[in-house]
N, C-alpha and C positions, 0 to 999 in steps of 0.2 A: 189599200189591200193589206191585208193580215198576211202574212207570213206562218208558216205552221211548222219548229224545225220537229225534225222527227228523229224519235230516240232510235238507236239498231233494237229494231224486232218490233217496233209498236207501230199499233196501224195509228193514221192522223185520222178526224172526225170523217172526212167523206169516204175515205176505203172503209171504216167501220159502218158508214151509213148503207155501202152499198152492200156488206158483206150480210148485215142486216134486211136488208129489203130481199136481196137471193133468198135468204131463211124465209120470210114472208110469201115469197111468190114458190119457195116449193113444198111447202104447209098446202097452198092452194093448189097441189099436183101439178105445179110449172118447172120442172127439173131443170126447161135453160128457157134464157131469156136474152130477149137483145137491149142493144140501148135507149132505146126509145121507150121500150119498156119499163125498162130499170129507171129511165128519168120521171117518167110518170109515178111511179110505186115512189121516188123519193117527193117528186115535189106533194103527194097529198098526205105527205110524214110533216112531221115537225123540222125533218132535216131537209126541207124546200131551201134553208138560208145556206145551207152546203152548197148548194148548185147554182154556181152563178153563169155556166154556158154549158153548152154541150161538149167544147172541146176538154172543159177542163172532168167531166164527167168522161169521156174517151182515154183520154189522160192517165186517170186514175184507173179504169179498167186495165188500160197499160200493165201499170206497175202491180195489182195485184195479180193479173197473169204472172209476171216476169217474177215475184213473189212464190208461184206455186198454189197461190188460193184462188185462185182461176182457172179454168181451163173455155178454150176457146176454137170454133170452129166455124166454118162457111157453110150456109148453108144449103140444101141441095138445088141443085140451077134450076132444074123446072117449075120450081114453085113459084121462085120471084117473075118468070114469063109468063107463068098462067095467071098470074097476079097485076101484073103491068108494075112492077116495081121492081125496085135498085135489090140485089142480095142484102141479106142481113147476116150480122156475124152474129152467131150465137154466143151464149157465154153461158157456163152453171161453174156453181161453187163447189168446190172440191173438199176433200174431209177435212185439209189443212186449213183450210178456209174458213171451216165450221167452228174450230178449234180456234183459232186466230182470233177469232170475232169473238166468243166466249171471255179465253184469257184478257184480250182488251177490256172487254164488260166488268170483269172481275177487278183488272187492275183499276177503273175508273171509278167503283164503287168504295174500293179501300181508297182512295186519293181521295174522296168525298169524306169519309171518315175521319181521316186525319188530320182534316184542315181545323185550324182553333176556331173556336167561336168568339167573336167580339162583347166583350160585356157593353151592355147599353151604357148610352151617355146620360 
């Protein structure tokens, strides 16, 4: 298992994967989503290798609540009984959130730039 240490202020590859997939799913007029959700929208991304459980996709919705680029709430009881299923915790991305996942994109593209290029052998 990789390790990912994380700088103060930068999202690591799966809070940017999911900050990205909320942008995705509220393009498609989904303002909040849950995790099952959010798991599916990532694994038919390219960032499928980000997700190797659900706890650790849980996880990371954690910390980017706890961040401010989340917000999160339960949803309303009678739906999951009309439904025969467990509540779901809703989750939508916040404008901080929006901003977050940008600046990250930004700062990954200049990190791309800057890298040297190896002269051929």
């Amino acid at each position: 298992m990789r390790l990912v240490r994380r700088k103060a202020g930068q999202l690591v590859p799966l809070e940017l994967a999911i900050c990205d997939a909320a942008l995705r799913l509220r393009a498609r007029g989904e303002d909040e989503f849950h995790g099952y959700e959010l798991a599916k929208a990532l694994k038919s991304d390219a960032d499928a290798r980000l997700l190797t459980a659900y706890g650790t996709l849980y996880r990371a919705l954690a910390r980017l609540e706890a961040m401010g680029l989340l917000l999160s709430r339960w949803e309303d009881s009678s739906r999951p009984v009309q439904e025969n299923r467990p509540p779901r915790r809703l989750y939508s991305l916040t404008v901080t959130g929006e901003t977050a996942a940008e600046q990250a994109r930004q700062a990954a593209r200049a990190a791309t730039r800057k890298r040297p290029r190896l002269a051929p052998a």
